[in-house]
Residue frames relative to the residue before (quaternion, step in Angstrom):
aa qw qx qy qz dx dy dz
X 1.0000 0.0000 0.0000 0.0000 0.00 0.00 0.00
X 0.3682 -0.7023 0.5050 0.3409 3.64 -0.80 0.65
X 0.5372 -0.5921 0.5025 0.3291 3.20 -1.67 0.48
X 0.0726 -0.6518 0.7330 0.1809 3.42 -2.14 -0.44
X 0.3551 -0.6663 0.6148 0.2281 3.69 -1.48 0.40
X 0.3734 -0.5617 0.7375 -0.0358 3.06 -0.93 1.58
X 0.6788 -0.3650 0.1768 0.6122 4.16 0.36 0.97
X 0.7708 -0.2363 0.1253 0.5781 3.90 -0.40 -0.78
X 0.6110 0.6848 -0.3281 0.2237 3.45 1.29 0.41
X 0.0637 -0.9393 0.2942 0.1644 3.67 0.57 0.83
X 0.0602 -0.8340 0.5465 -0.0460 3.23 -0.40 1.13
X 0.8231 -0.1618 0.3719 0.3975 3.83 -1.67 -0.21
X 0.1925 -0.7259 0.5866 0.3034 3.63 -0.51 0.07
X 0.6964 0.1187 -0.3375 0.6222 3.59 0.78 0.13
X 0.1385 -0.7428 0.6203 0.2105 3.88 -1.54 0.54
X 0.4886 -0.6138 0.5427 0.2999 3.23 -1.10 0.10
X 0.4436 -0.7143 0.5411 0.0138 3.85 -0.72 0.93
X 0.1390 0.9217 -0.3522 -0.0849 3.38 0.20 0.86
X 0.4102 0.7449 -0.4771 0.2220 3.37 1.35 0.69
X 0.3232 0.6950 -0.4944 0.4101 3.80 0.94 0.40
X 0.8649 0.2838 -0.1336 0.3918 3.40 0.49 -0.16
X 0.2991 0.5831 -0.3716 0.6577 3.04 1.92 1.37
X 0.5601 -0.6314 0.3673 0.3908 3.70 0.84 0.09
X 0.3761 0.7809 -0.4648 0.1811 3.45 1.08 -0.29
X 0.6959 0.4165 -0.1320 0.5699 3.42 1.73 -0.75
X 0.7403 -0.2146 0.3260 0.5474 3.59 0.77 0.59
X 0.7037 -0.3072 0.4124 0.4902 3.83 -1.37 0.02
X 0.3515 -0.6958 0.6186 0.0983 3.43 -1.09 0.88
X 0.3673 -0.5805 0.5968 0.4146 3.74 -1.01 0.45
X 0.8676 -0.3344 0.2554 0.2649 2.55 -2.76 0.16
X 0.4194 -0.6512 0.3843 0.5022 4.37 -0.41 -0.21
X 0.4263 0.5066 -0.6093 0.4363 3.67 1.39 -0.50
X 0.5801 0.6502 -0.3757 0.3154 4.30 0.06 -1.21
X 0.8251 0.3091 -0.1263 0.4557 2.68 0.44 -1.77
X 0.5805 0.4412 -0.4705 0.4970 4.16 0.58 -0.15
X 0.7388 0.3837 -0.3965 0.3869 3.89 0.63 -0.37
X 0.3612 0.4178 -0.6279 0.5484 3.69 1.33 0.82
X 0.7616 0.4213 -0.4094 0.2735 3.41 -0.60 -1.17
X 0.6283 0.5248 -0.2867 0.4976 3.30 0.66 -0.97
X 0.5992 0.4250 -0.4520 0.5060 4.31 0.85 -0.50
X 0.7714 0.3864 -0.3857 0.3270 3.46 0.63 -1.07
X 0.5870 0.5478 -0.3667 0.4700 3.79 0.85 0.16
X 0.6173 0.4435 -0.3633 0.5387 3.74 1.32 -0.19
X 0.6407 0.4488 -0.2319 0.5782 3.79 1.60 -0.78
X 0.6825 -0.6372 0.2592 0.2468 3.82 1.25 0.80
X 0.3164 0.6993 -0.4123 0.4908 3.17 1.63 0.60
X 0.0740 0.8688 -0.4892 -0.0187 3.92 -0.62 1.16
X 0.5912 0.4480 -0.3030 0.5983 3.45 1.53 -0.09
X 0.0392 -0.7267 0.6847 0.0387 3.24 -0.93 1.23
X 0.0765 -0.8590 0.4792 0.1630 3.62 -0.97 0.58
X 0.2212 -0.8453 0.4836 -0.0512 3.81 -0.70 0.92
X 0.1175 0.7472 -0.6538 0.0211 3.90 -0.83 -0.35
X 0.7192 -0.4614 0.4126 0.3156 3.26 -1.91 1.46
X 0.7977 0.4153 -0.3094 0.3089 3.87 0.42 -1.24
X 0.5976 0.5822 -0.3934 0.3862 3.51 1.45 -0.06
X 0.4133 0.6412 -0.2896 0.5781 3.19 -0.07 1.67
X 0.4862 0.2234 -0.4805 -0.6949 1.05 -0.78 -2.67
X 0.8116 0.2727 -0.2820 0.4329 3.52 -1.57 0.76
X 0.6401 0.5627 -0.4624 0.2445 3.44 0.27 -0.92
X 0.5674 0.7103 -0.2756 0.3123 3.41 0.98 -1.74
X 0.5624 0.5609 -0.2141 0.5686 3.53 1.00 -1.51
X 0.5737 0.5508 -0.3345 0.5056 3.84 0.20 -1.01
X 0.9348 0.1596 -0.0809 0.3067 3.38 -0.19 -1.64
X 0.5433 0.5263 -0.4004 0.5173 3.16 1.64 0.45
X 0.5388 0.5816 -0.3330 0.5104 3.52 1.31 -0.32
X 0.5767 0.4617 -0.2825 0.6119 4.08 1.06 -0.68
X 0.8316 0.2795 -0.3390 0.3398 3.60 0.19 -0.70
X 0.5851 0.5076 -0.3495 0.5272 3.50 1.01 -0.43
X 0.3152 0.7507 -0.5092 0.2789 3.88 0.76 -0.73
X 0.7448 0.3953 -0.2645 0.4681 3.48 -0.20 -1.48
X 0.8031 0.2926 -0.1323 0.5020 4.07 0.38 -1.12
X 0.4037 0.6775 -0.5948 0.1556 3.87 0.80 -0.11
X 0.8494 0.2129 -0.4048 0.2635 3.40 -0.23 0.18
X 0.5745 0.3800 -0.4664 0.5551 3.29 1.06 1.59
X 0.7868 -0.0321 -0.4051 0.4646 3.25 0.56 1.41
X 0.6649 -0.6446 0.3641 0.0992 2.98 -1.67 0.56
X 0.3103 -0.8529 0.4140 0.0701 3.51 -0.18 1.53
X 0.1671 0.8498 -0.4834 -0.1274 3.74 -0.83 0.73
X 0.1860 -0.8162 0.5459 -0.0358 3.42 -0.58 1.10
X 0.2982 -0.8536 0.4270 -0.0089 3.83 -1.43 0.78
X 0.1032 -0.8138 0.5452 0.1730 3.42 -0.22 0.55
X 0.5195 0.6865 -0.4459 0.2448 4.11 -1.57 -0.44
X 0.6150 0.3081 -0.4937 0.5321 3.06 0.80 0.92
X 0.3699 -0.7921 0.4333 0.2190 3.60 -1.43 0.22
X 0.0342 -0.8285 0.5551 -0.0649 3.19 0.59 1.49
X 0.3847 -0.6904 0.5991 0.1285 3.31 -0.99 0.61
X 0.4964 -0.8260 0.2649 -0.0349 3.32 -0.53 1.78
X 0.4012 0.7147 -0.1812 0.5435 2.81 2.05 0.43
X 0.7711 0.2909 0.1706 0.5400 2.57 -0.21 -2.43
X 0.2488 -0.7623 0.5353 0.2652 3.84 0.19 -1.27
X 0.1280 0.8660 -0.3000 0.3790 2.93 1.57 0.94
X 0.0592 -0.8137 0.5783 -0.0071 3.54 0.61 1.09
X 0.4618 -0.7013 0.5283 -0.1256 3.19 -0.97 2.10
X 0.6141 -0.5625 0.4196 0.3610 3.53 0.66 -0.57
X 0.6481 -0.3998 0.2704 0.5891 4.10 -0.30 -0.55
X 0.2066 0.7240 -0.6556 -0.0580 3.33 -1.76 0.27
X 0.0510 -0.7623 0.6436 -0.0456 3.82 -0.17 0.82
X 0.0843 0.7336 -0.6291 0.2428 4.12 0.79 0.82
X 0.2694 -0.7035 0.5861 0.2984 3.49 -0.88 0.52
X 0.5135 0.3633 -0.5973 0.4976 3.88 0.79 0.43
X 0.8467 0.3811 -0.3366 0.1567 3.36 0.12 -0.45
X 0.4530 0.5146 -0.4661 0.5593 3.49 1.77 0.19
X 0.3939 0.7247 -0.4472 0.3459 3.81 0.91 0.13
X 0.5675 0.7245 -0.0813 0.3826 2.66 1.39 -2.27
X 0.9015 0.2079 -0.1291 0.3570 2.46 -0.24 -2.01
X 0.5962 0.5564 -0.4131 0.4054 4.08 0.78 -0.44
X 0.6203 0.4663 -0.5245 0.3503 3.53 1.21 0.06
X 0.5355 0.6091 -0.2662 0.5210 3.35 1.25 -0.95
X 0.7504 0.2809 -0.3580 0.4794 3.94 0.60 0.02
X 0.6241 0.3511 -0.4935 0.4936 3.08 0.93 -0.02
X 0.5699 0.5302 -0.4884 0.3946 3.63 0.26 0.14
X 0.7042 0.3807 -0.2786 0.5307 3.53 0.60 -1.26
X 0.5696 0.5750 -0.3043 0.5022 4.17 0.68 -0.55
X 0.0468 0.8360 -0.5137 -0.1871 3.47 1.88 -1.28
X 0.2808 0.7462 -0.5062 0.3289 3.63 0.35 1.31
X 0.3386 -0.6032 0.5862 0.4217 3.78 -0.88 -0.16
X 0.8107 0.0006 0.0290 0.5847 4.13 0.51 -0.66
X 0.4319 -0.6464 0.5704 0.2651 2.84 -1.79 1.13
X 0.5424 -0.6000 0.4837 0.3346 3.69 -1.08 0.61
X 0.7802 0.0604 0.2770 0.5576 3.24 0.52 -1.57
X 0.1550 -0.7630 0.6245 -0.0617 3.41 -0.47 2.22
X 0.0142 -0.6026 0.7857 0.1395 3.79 -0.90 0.56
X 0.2456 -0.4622 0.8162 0.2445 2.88 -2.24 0.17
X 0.4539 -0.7336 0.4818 0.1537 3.61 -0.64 2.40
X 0.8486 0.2536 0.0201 0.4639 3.72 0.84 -0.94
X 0.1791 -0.7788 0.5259 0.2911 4.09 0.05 -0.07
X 0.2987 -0.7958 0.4794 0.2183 3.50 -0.43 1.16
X 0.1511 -0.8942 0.3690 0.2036 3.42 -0.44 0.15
X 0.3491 0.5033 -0.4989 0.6131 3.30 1.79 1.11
X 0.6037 0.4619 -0.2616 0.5948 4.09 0.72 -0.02
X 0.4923 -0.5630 0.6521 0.1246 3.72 -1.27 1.15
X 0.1681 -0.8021 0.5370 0.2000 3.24 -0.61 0.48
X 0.3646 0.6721 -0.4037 0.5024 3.28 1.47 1.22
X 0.6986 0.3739 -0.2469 0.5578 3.04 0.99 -1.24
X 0.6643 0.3273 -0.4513 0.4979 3.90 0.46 -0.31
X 0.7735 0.2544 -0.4735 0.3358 3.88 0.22 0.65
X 0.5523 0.3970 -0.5520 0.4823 3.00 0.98 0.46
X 0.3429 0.5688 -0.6051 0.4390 4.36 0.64 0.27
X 0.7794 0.3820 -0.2154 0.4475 3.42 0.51 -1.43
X 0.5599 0.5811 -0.4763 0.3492 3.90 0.28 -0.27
X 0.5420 0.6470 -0.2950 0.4478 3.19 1.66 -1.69
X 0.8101 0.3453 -0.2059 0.4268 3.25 0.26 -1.23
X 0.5573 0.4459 -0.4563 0.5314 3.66 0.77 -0.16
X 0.6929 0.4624 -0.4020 0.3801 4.03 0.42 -0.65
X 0.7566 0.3505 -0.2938 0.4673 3.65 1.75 -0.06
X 0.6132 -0.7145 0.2147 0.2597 2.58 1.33 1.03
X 0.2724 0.7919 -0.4317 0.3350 3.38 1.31 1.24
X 0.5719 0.2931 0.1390 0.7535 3.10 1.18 -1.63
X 0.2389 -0.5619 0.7854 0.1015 3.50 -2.21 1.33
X 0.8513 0.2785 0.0145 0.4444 3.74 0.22 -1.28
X 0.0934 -0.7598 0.6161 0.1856 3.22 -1.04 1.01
X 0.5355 -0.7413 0.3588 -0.1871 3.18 -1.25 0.39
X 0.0699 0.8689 -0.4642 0.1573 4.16 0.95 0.46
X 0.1391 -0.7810 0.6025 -0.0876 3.46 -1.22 1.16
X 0.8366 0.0355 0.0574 0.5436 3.52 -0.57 1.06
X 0.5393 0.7104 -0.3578 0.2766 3.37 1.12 0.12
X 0.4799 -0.5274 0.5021 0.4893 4.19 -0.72 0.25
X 0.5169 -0.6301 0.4590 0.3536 2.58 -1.66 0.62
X 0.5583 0.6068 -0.3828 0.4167 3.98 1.32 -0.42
X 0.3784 0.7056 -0.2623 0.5387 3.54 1.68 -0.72
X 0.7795 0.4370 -0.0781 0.4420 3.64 0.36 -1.67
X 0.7012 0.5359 -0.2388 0.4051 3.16 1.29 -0.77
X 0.6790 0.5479 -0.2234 0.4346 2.94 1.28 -0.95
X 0.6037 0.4445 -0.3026 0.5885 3.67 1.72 -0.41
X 0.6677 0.4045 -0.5351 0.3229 3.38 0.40 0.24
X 0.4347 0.7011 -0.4580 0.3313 3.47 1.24 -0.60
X 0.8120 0.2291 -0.1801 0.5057 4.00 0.84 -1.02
X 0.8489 0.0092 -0.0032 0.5284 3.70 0.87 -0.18
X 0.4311 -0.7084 0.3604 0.4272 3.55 0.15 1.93
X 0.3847 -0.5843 0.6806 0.2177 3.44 -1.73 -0.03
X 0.4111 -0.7008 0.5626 0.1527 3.70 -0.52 1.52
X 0.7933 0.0138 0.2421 0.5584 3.49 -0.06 -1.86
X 0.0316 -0.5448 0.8367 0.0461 3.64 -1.55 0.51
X 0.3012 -0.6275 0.7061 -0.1299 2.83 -1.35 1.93
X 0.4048 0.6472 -0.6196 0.1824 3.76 -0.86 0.84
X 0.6382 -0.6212 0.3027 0.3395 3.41 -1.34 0.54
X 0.0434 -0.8328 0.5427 -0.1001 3.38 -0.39 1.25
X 0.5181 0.6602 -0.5302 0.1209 3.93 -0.86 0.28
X 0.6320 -0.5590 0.1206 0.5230 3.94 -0.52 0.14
X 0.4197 0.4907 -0.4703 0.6016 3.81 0.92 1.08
X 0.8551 0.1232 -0.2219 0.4520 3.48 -0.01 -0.36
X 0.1281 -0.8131 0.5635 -0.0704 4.03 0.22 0.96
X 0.3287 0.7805 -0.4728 0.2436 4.01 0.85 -0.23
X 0.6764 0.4889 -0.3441 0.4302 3.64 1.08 -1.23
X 0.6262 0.7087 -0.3071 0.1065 3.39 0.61 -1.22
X 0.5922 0.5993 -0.3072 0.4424 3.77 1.40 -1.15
X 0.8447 0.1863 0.0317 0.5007 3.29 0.40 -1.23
X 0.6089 0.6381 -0.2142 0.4198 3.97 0.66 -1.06
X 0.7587 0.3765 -0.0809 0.5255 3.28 0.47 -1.26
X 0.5592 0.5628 -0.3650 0.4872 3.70 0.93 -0.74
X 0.6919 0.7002 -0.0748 0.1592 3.40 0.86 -1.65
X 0.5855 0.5674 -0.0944 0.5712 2.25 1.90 -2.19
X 0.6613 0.4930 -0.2964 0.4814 3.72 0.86 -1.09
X 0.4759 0.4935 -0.5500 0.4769 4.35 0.90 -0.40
X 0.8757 0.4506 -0.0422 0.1682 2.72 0.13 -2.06
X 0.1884 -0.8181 0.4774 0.2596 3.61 1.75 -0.66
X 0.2944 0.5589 -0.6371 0.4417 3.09 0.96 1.65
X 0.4003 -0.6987 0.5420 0.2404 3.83 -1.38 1.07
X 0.4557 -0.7254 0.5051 0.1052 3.53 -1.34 0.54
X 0.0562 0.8939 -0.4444 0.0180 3.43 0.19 0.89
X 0.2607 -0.9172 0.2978 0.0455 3.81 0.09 1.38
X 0.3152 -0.7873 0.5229 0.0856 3.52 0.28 1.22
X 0.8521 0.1283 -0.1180 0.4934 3.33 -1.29 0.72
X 0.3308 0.8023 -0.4637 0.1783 3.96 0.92 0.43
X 0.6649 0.2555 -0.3858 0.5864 3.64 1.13 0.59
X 0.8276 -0.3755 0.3064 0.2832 3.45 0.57 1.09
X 0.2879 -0.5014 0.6632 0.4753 4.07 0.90 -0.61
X 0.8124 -0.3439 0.2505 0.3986 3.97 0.03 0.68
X 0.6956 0.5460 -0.3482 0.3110 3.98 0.83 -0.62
X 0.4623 0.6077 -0.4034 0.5042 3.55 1.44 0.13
X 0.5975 0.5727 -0.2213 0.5158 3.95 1.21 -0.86
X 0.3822 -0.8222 0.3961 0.1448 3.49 0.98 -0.13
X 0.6162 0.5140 -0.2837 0.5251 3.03 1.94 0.44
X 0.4982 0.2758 -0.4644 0.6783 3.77 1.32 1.59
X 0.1076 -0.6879 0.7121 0.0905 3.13 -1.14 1.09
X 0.5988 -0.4187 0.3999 0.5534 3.41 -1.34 -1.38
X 0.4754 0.6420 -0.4891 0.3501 3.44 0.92 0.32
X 0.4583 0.8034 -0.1870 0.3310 3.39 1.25 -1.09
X 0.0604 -0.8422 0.5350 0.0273 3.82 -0.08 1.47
X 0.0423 -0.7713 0.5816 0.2551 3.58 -0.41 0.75
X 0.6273 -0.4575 0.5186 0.3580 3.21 -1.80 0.18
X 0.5251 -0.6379 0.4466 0.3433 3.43 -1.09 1.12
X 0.5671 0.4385 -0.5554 0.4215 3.97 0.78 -0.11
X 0.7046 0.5738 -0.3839 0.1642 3.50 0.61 -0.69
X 0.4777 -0.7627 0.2001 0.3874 3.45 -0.47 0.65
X 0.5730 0.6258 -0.4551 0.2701 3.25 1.23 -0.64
X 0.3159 0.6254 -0.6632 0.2632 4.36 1.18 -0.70
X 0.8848 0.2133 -0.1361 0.3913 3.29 -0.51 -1.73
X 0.4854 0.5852 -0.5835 0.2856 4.03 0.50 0.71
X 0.5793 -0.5838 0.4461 0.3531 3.70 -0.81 0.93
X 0.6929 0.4930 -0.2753 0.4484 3.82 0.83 -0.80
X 0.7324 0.3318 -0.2992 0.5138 3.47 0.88 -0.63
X 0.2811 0.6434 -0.5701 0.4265 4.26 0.84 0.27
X 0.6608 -0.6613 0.3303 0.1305 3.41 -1.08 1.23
X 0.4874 0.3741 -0.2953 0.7316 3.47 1.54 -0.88
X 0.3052 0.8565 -0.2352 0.3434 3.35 -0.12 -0.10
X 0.7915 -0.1883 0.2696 0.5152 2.75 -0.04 -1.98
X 0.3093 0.6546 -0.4285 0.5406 3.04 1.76 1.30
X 0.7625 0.2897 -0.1800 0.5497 3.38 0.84 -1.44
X 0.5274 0.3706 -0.4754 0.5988 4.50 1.23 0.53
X 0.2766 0.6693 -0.5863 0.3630 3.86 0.34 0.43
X 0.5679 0.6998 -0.2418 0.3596 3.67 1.07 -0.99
X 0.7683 0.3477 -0.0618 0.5339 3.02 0.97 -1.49
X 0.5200 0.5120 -0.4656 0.5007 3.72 1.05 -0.34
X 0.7357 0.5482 -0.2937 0.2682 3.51 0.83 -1.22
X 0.6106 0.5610 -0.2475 0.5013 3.04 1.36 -0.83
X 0.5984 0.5861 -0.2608 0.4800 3.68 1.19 -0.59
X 0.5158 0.7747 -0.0611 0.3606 3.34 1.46 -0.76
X 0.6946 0.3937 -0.0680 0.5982 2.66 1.13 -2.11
X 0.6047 0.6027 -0.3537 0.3822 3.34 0.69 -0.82
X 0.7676 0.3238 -0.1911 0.5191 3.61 0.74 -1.29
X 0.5105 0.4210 -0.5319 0.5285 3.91 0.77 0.23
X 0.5479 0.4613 -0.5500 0.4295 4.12 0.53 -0.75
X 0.8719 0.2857 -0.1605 0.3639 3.85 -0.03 -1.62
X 0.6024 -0.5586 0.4543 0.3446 4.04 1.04 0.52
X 0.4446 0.6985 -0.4192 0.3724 3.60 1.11 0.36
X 0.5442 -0.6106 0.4931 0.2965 3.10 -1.88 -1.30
X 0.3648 -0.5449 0.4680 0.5925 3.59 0.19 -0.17
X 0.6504 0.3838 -0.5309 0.3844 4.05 -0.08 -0.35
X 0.5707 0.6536 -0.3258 0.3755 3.26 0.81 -1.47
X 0.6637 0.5387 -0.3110 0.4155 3.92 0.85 -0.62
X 0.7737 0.3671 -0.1652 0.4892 2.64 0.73 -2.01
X 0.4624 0.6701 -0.4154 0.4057 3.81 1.04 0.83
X 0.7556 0.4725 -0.0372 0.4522 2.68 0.90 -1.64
X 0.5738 0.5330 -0.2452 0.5714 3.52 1.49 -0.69
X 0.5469 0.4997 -0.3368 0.5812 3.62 1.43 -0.04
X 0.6164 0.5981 -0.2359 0.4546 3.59 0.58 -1.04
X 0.7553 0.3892 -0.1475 0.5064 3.31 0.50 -1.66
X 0.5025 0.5625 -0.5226 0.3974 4.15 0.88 -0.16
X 0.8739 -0.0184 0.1351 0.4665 3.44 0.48 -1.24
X 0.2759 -0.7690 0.3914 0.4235 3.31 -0.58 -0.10
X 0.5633 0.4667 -0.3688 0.5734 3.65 0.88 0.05
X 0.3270 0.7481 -0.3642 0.4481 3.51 1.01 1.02
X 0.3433 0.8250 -0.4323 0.1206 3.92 0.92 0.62
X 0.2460 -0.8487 0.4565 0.1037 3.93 -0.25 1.48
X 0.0035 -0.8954 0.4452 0.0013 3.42 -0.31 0.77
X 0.0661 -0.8338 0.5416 -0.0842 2.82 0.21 2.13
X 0.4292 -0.7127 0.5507 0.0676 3.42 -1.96 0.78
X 0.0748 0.7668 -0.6323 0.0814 3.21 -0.56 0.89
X 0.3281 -0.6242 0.6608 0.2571 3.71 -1.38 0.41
X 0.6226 0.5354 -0.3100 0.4792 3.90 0.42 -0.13
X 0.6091 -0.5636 0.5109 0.2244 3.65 -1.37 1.25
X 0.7976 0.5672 -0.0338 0.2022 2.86 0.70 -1.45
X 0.6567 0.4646 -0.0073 0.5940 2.84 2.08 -0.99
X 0.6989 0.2869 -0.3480 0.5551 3.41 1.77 0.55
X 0.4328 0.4590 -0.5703 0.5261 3.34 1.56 0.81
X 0.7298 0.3727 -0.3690 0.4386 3.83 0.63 -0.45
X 0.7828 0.3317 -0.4213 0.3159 3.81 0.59 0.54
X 0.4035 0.5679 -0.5336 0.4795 3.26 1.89 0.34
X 0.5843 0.6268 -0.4337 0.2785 3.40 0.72 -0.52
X 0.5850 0.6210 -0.3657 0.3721 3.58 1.38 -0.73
X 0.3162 0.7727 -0.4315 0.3415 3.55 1.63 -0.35
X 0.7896 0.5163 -0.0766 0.3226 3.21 0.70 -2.10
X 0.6764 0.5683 -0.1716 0.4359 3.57 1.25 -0.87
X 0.3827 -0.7966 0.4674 0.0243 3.32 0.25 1.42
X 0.0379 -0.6229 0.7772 0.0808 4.19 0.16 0.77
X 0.4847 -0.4948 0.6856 0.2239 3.31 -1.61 0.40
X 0.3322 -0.7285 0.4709 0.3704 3.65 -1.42 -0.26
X 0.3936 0.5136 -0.5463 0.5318 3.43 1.60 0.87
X 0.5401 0.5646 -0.4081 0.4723 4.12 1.10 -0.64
X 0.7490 0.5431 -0.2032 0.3205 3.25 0.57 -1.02
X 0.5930 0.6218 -0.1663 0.4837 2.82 1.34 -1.40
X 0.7028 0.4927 -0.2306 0.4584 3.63 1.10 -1.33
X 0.6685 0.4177 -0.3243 0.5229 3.72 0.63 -0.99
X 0.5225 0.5995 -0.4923 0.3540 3.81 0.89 -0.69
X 0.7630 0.4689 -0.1343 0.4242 3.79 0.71 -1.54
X 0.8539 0.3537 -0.1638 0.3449 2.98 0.91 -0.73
X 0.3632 0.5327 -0.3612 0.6737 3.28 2.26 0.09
X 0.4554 0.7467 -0.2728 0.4008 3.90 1.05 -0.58
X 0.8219 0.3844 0.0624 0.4158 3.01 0.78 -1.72
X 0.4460 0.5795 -0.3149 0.6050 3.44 2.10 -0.10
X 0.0628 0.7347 -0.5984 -0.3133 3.26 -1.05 0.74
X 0.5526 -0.5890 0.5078 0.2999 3.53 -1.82 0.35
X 0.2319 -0.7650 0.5886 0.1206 3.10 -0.88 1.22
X 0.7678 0.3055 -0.2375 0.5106 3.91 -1.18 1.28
X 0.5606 -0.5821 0.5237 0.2695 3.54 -1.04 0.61
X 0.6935 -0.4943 0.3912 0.3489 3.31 -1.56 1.12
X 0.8296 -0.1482 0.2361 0.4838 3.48 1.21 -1.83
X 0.5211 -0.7617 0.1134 0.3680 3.30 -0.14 0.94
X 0.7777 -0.4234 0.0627 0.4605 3.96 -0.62 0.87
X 0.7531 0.4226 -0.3149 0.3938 3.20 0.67 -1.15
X 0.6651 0.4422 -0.3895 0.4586 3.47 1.13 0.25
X 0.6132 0.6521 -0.2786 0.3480 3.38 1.03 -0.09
X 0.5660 0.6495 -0.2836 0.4211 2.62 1.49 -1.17
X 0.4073 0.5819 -0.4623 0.5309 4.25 1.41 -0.36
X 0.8046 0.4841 -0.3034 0.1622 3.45 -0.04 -1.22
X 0.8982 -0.0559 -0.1002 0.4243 3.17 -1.20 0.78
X 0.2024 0.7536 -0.6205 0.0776 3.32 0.09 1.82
């Protein structure tokens, strides 16, 4: 698979998301299961694996830290801190970006990750009782001791973003991005391109409804998160059927997939553009590395851009109390 620079950071042009296997989707398989996915998508050329303390909480770290073991120093590991789980219980407290406590918490991931340095620190949430000075400069500290190489910003403004690079560049901004969720594009994306900070898009097939393989028939388990997401409600995804279809057409024209598009249609935006979708299935990370291969033109691109553009999305991205993190 070819590479990309995530600022001076070179990673996989597609990564592999590993919070799917934190239950976020329902009961999670076994970890022997789950390390032989991670471990295919790194034999199928996948080098950025991404993770975070709250997925879980903790465990995720653990079982991404066992599978990568054998290859850690041929690929590149990102992990997140900003929430205040309580290290006990797992008892997620709300926000905390304290520079004692991102101290904290990056020892405890590097322990549970069982690594000497994190590649790639995000702050998962922007606290807003916390400068977002002082939580990059917490993190410079710790990158000058050589805990942490890369810093790192989720879901964050882009005036937010500025203001952390001023004390400690900004590798990657990580926020949900794919052709349903367009929010980065006005401001975010422009930035990344001032600033030669990469863009790294979470959720970029949709939690699966871009793939064309969740309709409204589609029952989720009540652990799973999408029941109570506003996008994944049955009317819903009757009246975003539009946009799958249109994805569709596209991937019957080029011999593809619908993911495989809605990959490639990432790829082709930018080139410091790396999506890091998650799947729990072999199968489904031989069929989005594959999106690697599929060349969108930039008249292809250019067309699905307008004309995915021109769909509206029916329902919020995610439901309030989770939004309410986003872009501060």
């Amino acid at each position: 698979m070819k590479t990309r620079l995530l600022g001076s950071l070179e990673v996989s042009e597609i990564g592999f998301g590993t919070m799917s296997f934190a239950s976020t989707y329902g009961a999670s398989p076994n970890d022997d299961e789950a390390i032989g996915v991670i471990r295919s998508a790194f034999d199928h050329g996948v080098t950025f694996f991404d993770t975070a303390e709250v997925y879980g909480p903790f465990t995720n770290e653990v079982l991404v830290g066992k599978a990568l073991a054998p290859i850690r120093d041929e690929v590149v590991i990102a992990t997140k801190f900003g929430f205040d789980v309580d290290f006990e219980t797992g008892e997620r407290r709300g926000l905390n970006s304290r520079p004692d406590h991102i101290r904290l918490v990056v020892e405890k991931s590097l322990q549970r990750l069982d690594v000497d340095v994190i590649d790639l620190l995000y702050q998962h949430r922007v606290d807003p009782n916390v400068p977002i000075e002082d939580v990059a400069g917490a993190v410079k500290d710790l990158i000058a001791e050589g805990k942490v190489k890369h810093f790192g910003l989720s879901e964050a403004a882009a005036s937010t973003v500025r203001r952390a690079h001023g004390v400690q560049p900004v590798t990657a901004i990580q926020s949900e991005y794919s052709l349903w969720t367009r929010e980065p594009e006005p401001e975010i994306l422009p930035l990344c391109e001032e600033l030669g900070i990469g863009f790294v898009p979470w959720s970029p097939l949709g939690a699966g409804f871009l793939t064309g393989k969740v309709d409204p028939a589609t029952d989720f388990d009540a652990s799973d998160f999408r029941a109570g997401s506003p996008r994944f409600q049955k009317d819903a995804m009757a009246a975003n059927k539009a946009l799958v279809d249109l994805i569709q057409e596209f991937a019957a024209a080029k011999g593809a997939t619908a993911a495989q598009v809605a990959l490639a249609w990432l790829l082709g935006r930018k080139p410091w553009i790396v999506p890091i979708p998650g799947t729990r299935r072999l199968e489904r990370v031989v069929e989005n590395v594959g999106a690697s291969a599929l060349a969108l033109s930039p008249e292809e691109v250019a067309e699905l851009d307008k004309r995915s553009a021109a769909i509206e999305v029916k329902g919020a991205r995610l439901p309030e109390s989770v939004l309410q993190f986003s872009y501060k």
